[in-house]
BAZABA-484548 format. One record per residue (C-alpha): x, y, z; residue in three letters. Coordinates in Angstrom, 2 decimals, always signed. Layout:
<atoms>
X/Y/Z/ALA
...
</atoms>
This chain:
<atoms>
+16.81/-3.77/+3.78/UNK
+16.94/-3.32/+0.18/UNK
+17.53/+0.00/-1.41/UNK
+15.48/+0.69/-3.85/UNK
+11.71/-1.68/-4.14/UNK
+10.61/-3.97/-6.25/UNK
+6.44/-3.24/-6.66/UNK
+5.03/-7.00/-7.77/UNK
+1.48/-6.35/-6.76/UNK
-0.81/-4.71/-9.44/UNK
-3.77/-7.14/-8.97/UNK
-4.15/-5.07/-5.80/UNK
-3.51/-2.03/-6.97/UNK
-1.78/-0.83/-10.15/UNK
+0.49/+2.17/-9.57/UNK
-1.61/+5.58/-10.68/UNK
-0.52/+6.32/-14.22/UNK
+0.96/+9.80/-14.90/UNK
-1.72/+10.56/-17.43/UNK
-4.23/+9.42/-14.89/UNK
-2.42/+12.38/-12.15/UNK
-2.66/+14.94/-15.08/UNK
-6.49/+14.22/-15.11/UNK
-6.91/+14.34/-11.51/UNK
-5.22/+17.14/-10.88/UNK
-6.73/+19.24/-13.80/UNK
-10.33/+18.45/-12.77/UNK
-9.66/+19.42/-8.84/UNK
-10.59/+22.72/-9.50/UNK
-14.00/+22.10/-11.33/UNK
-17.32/+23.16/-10.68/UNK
-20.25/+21.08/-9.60/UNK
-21.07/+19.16/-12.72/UNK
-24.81/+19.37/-11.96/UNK
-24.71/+23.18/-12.16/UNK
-26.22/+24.83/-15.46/UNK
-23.84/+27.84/-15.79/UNK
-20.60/+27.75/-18.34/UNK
-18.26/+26.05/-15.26/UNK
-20.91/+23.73/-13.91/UNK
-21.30/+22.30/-17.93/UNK
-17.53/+22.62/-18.43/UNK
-17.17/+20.17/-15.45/UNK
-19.74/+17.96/-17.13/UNK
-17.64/+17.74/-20.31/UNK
-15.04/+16.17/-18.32/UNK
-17.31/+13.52/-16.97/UNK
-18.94/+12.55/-19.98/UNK
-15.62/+12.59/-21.74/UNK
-14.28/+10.14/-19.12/UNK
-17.64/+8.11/-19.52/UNK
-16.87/+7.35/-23.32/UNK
-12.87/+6.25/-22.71/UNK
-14.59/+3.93/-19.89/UNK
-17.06/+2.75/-22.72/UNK
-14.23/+2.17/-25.32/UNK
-12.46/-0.06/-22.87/UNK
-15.28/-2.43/-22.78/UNK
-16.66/-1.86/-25.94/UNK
-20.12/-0.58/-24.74/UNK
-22.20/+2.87/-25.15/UNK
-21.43/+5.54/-22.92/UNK
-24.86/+6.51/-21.87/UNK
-24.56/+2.43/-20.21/UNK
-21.35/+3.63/-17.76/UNK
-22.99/+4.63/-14.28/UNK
-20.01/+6.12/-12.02/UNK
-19.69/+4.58/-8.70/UNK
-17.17/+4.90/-5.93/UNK
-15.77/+1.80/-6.46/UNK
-16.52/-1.81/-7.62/UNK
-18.11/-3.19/-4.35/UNK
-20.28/-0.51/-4.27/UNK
-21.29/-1.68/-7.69/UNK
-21.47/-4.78/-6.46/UNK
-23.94/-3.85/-4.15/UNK
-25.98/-2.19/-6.56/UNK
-25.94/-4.83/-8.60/UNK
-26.68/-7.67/-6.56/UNK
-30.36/-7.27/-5.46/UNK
-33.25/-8.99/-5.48/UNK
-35.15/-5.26/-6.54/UNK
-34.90/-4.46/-10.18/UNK
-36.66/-2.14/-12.25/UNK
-38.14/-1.92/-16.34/UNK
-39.58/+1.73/-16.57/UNK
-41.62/+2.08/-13.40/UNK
-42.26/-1.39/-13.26/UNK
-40.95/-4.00/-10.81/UNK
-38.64/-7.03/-11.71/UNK
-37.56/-9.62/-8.91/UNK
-34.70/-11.60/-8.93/UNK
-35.63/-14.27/-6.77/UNK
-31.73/-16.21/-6.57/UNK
-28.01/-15.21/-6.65/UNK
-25.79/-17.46/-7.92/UNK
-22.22/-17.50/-7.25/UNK
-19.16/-19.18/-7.59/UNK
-16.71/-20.46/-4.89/UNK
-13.89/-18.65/-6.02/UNK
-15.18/-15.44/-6.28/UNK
-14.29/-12.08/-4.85/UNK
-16.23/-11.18/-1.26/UNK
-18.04/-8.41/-2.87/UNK
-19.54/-11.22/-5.17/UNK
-19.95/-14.03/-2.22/UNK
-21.43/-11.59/+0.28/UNK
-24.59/-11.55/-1.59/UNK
-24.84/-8.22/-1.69/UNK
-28.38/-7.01/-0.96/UNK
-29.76/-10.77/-1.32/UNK
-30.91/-12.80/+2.02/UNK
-28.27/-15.56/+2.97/UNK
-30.69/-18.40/+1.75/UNK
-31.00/-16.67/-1.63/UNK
-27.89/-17.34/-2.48/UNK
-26.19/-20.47/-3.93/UNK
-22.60/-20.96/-4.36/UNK
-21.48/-23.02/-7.43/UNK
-17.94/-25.06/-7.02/UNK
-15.28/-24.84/-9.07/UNK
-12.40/-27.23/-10.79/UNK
-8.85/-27.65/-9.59/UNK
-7.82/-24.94/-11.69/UNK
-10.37/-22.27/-10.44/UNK
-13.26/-22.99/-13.60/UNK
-16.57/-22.93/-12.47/UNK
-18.74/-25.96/-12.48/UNK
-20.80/-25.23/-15.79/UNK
-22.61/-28.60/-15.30/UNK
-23.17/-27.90/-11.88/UNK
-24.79/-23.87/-13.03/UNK
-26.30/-25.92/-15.87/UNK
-28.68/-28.14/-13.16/UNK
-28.64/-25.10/-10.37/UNK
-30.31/-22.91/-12.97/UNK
-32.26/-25.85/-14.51/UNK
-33.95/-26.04/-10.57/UNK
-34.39/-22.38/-10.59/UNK
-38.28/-21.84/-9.56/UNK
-39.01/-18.98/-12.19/UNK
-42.31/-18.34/-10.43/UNK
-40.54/-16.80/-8.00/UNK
-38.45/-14.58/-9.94/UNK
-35.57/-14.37/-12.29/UNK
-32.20/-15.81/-11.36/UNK
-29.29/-13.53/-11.35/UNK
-25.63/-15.25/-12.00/UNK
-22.77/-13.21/-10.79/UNK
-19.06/-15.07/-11.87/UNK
-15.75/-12.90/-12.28/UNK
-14.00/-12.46/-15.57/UNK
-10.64/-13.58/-14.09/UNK
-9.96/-14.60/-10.15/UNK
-7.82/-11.96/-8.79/UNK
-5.34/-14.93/-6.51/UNK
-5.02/-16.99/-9.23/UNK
-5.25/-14.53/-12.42/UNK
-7.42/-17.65/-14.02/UNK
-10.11/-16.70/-16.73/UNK
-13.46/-18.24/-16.80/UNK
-15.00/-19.14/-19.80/UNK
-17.94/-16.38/-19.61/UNK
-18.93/-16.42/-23.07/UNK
-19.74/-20.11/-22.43/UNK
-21.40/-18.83/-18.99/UNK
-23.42/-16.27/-20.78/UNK
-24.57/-18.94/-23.34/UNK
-25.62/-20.73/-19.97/UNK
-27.80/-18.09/-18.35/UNK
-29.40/-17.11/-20.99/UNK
-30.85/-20.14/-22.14/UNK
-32.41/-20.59/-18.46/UNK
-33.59/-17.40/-19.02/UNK
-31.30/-15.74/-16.20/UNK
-29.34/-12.39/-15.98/UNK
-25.80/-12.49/-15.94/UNK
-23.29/-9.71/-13.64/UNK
-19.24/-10.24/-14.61/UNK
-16.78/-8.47/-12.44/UNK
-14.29/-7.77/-14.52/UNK
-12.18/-5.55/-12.06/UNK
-9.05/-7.94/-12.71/UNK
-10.09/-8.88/-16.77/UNK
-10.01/-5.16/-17.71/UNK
-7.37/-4.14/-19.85/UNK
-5.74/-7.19/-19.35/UNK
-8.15/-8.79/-21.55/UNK
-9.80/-8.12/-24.19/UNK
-13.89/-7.33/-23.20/UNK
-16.60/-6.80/-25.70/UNK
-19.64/-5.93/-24.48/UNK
-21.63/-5.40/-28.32/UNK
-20.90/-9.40/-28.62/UNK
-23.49/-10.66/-25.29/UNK
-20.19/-10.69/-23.05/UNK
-22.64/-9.84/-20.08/UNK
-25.54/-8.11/-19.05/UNK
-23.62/-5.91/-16.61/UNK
-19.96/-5.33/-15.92/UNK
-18.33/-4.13/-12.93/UNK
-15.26/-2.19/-12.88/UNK
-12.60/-0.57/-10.73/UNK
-10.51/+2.37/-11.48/UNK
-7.59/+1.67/-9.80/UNK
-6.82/-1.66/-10.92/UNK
-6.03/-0.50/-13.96/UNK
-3.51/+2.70/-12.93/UNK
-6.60/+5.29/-12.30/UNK
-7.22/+6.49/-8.72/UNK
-8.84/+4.86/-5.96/UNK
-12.46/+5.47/-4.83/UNK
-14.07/+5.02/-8.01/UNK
-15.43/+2.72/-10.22/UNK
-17.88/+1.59/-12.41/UNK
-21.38/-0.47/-13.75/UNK
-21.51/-1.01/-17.51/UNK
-24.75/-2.19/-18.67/UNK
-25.73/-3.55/-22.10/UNK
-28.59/-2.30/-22.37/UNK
-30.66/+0.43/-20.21/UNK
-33.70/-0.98/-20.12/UNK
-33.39/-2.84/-16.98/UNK
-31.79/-2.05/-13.52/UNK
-31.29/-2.24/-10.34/UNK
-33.14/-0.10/-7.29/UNK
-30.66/+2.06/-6.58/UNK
-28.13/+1.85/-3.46/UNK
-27.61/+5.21/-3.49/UNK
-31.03/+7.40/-3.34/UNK
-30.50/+11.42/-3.66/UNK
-30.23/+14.08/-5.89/UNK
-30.59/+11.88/-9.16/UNK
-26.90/+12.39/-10.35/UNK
-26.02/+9.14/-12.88/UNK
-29.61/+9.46/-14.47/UNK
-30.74/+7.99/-10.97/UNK
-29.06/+5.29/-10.80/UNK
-26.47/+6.53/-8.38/UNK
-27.20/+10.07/-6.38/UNK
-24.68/+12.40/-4.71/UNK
-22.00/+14.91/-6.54/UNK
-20.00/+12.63/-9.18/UNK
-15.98/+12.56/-7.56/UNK
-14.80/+14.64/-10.46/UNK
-11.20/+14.42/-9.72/UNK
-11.50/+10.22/-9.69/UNK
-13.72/+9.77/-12.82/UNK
-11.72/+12.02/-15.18/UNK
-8.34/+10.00/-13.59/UNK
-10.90/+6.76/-14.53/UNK
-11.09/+7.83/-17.46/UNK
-7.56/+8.85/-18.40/UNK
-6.04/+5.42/-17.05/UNK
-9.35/+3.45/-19.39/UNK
-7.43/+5.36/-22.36/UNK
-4.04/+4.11/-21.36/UNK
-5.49/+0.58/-20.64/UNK
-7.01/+0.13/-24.31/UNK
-4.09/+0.97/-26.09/UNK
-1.71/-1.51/-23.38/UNK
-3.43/-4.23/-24.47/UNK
-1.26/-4.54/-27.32/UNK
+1.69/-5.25/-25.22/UNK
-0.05/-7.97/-23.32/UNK
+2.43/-10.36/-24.97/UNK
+5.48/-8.37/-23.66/UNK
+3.42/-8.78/-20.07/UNK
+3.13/-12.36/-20.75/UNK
+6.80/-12.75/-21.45/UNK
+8.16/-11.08/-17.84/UNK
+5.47/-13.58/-16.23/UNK
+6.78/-16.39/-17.72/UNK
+9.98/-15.20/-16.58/UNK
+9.21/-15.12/-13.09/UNK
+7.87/-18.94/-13.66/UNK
+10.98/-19.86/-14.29/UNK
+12.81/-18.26/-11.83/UNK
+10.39/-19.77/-9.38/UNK
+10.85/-23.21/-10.61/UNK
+14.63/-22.84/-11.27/UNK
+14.94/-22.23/-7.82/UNK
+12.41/-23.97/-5.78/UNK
+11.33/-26.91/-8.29/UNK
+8.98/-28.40/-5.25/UNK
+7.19/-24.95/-5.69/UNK
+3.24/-25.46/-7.15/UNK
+1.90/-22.68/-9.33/UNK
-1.75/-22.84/-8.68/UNK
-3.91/-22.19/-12.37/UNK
-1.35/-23.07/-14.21/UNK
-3.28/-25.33/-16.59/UNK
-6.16/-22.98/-16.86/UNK
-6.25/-19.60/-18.79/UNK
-4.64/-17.02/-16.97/UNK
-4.31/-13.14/-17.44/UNK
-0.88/-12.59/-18.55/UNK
+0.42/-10.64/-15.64/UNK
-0.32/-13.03/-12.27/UNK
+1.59/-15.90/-10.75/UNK
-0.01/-17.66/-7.87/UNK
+2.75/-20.12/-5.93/UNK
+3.26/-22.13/-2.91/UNK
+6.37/-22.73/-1.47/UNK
+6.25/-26.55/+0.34/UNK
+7.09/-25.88/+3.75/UNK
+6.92/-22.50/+4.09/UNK
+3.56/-20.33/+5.28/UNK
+2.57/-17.66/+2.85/UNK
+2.45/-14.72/+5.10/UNK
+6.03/-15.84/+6.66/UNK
+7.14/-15.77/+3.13/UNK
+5.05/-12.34/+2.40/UNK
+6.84/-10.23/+5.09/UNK
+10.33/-12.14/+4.34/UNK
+9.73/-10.62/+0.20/UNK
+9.16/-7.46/+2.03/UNK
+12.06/-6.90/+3.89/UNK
+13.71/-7.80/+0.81/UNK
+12.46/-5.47/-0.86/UNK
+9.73/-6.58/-2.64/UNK
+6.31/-6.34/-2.56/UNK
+3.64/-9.00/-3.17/UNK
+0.53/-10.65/-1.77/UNK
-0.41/-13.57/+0.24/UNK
-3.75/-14.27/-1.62/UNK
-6.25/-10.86/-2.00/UNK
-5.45/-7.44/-0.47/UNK
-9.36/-6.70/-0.10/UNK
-9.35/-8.12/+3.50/UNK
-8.35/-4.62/+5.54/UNK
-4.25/-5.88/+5.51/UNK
-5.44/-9.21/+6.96/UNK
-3.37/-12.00/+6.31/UNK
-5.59/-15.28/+6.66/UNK
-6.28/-18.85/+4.74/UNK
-7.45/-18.23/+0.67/UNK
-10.96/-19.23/+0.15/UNK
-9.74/-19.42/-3.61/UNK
-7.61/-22.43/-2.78/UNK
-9.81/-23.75/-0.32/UNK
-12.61/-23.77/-3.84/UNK
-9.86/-25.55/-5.62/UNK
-9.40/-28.63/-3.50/UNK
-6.33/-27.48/-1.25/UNK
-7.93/-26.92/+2.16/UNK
-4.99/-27.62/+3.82/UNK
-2.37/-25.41/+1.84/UNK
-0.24/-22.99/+4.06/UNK
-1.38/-20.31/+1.66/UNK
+0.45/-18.55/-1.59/UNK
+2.30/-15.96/-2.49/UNK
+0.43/-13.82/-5.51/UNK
+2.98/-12.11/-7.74/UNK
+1.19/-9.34/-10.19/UNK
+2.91/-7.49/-12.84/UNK
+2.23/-4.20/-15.05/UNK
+3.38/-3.22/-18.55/UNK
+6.17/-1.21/-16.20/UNK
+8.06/-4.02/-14.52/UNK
+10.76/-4.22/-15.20/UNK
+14.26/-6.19/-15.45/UNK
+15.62/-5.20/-12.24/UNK
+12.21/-5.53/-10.24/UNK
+12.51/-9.39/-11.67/UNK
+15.88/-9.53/-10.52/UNK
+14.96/-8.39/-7.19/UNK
+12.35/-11.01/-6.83/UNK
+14.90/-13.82/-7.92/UNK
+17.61/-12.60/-4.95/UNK
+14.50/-12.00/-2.40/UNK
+13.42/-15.76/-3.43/UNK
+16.95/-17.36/-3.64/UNK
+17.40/-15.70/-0.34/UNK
+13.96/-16.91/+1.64/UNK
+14.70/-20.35/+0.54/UNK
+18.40/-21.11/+1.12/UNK
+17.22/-20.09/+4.75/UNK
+14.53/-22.98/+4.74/UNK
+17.66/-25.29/+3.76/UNK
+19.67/-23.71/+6.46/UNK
+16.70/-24.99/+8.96/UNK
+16.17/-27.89/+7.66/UNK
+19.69/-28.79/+7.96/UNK
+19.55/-27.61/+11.18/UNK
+16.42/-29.74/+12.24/UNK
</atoms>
């Protein structure tokens, strides 16, 4: 057992950020932010001060960040057929999805299982545009308006879709258009002002904030969803109950840190890269799954020929090092990736997801090449055996 451990999984969770603690732990002892008295709007400060750094990150107004307690619950919200413009109704009639996406997105949400059509994607991950093109095309807008919800960038793979391009899409069949961009955030650049997307989701601890919180950024107000959450009309009544003070202000404390990272994105790049190498220096059989595609700077999806993912998985982590088989969201289970099943290997033993931060470091590389070096000279050794 190794020492000292070599944390390679960000896309699951990013470590909390010490300015992100230092948020938390001065908002524990807040007041209700609801309350009208000197604490109760002191408390409300913080919030709205963590709803503008949230803004900032995405490049949208503040009064358009609604607080949630997490990014499937925005999901949820998001994905309904029941909208609203003032006090009048909107119905979106059809969800459309794409193969690759997270659960949250292909669960539907609030929509019936029939009202929701799943949209392939490439080798690489990319979403069939031709195939949304005709799916929309076919929409029956008699029956509503057709919502498309696609993520930013797959959280397996780390691939980006082309959503501008998807935007252009959808809005020229006259759709709406829901990005989760839990895994894009900070890792990308996002600009909402520029018809990026009608709605955003986001998820605080992706990005070094704490878990149990998250967020819906719209572009505009003047449309929404019925609310998931009905109550006491925190959110401007979008989402009730008290507003987790503690996890917004940390929200919004890691959102500052995760604008001003993005300048070292290339120095992220650059420790990927490395661990491409190492991976093909030492097992040159090994298939990095994306790799032609766009990809976020910080995530390496491989396959090892031979070997099953989760073997491989619990073999990094007696080394010492901590990665995924495939997505984390899936209560520790350990089970085949629909992501590579979407892009044409329905037979693969699985993958092993490496994700990195602007904090890895040298030595958490160099763990990863001895845990690698190490799992594979013992598939020789077998092999030889055999």
């Amino acid at each position: 057992m190794a020492a000292t451990r070599a944390y390679l999984d960000y896309n699951a969770s990013a470590p909390l950020l010490a300015e992100a603690r230092a948020a938390m732990i001065a908002a524990l002892d807040a007041a209700n932010p609801s309350s009208v008295h000197t604490e109760g709007r002191s408390a409300r400060r913080l919030i709205e001060d963590a709803r503008r750094d949230v803004a900032r990150l995405v490049n949208a107004k503040p009064e358009h960040v609604i607080f949630t307690s997490g990014a499937t619950e925005a999901a949820s919200t998001l994905l309904t057929p029941d909208w609203q413009m003032g006090r009048g109704a909107i119905r979106m009639s059809h969800l459309y999805v794409s193969e690759a996406d997270h659960p949250c997105l292909l669960g539907g949400g609030r929509f019936a299982a029939q009202q929701v059509t799943r949209i392939g994607v490439d080798g690489n991950g990319i979403a069939d545009l031709e195939a949304l093109t005709k799916a929309l095309a076919a929409h029956d807008k008699a029956e509503g308006l057709a919502l498309v919800a696609i993520h930013a960038a797959n959280n397996e793979t780390g691939v980006i879709q082309p959503v501008g391009r998807i935007a252009e899409i959808v809005k020229a069949a006259g759709g709406v258009i829901v990005v989760d961009a839990v895994q894009a955030a900070g890792r990308i650049p996002i600009d909402m002002s520029a018809g990026y997307a009608d709605y955003l989701i986001l998820s605080s601890h992706k990005i070094g904030g704490p878990k149990g919180v998250g967020a819906i950024v719209a572009a505009a107000d003047l449309m929404m969803p019925k609310p998931l959450i009905n109550g006491g009309g925190q959110e401007k009544g979008h989402r009730a109950g008290t507003e987790n003070l503690p996890g917004i202000a940390g929200f919004g404390a890691a959102a500052r840190a995760a604008l001003a990272g993005l300048s070292e994105i290339d120095a992220v790049a650059r420790r990927r890269n490395e661990v491409e190498a190492i991976i093909r220096e030492i097992v040159p059989d090994a298939e990095i799954f994306g790799a032609a595609a766009p990809r976020l700077a910080n995530t390496t999806f491989f396959a090892i020929a031979g070997i099953k993912a989760e073997t491989a998985q619990i073999a990094f982590d007696l080394a010492g090092v901590a990665l995924s088989a495939g997505s984390a969201c899936s209560s520790g289970k350990v089970g085949p990736s629909h992501v590579l099943k979407a892009m044409g290997h329905g037979d693969s033993l699985g993958a092993l997801r490496v994700s990195i931060g602007r904090a890895t470091g040298a030595e958490e590389i160099e763990a990863f090449r001895t845990a690698l070096a190490g799992i594979v000279a013992r598939r020789a050794d077998k092999e030889r055996a055999a």
